[in-house]
C-alpha positions in Angstrom: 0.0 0.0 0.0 1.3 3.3 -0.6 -0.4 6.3 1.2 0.6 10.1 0.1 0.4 12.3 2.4 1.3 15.5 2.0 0.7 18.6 4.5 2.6 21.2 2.8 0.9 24.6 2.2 0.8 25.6 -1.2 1.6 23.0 -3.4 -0.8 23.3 -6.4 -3.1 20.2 -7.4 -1.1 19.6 -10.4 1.6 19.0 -8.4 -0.5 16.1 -6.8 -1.8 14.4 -9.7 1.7 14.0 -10.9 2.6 12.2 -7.9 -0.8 10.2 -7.7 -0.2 9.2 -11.5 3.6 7.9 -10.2 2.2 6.1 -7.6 -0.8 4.5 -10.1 1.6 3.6 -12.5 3.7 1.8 -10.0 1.3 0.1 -7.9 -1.9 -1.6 -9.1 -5.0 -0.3 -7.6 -3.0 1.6 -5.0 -4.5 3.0 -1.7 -3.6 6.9 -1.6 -4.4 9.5 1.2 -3.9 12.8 0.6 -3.8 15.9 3.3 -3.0 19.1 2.8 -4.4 23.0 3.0 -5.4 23.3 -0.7 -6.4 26.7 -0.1 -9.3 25.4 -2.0 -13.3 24.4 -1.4 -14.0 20.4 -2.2 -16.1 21.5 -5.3 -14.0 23.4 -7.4 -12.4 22.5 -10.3 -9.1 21.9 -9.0 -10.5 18.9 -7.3 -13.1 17.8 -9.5 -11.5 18.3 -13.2 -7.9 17.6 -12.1 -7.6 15.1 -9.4 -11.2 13.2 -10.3 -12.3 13.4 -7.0 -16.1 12.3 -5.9 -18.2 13.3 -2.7 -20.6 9.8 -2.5 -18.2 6.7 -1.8 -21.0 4.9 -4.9 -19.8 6.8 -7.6 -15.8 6.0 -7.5 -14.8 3.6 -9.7 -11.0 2.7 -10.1 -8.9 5.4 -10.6 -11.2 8.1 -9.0 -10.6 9.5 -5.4 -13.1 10.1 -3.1 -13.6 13.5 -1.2 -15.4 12.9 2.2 -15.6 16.5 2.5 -17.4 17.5 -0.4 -20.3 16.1 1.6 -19.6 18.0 4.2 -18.9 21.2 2.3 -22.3 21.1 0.7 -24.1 21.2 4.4 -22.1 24.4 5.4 -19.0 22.8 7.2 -16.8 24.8 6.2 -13.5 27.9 7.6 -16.3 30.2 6.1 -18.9 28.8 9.1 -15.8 29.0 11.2 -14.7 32.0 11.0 -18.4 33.6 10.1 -20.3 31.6 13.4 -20.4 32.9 16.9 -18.3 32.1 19.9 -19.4 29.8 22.0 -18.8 32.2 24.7 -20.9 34.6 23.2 
């Protein structure tokens, strides 16, 4: 199994499929984790176009990645309702 994880700030999604399509080519239907600040939302296109990636575990098929936290995007969990909700000492 080999498991990418990377927690660098900054390093652009292309950067990732690069190493993802490494990794695929070496290993047959590898397991890959990937971490990082993407300094991007789960839907946009960086994710979705570039890296494949799918919010609903049903719809990946070899090759794709899924995105748990599309899902949880979608319902508002999010650094916007983070920053933009009040304190609990409020």
């Amino acid at each position: 199994m080999t498991t990418l994880i990377d927690h660098l700030e900054g390093i652009n999604v292309d950067h990732y499929h690069k190493i993802i399509d490494q990794i695929k080519q070496k290993e047959e239907n590898p397991k890959i984790l990937v971490l990082g600040d993407f300094n991007d939302d789960p839907i946009n296109s960086s994710f979705k176009k570039v890296l494949k990636t799918k919010g609903k575990k049903k719809d990946v098929i070899q090759g794709d990645l899924y995105n748990p936290f599309e899902k949880l995007f979608k319902k508002g969990y999010n650094t916007c309702l983070l920053y933009t909700s009040p304190s609990p000492r409020d």
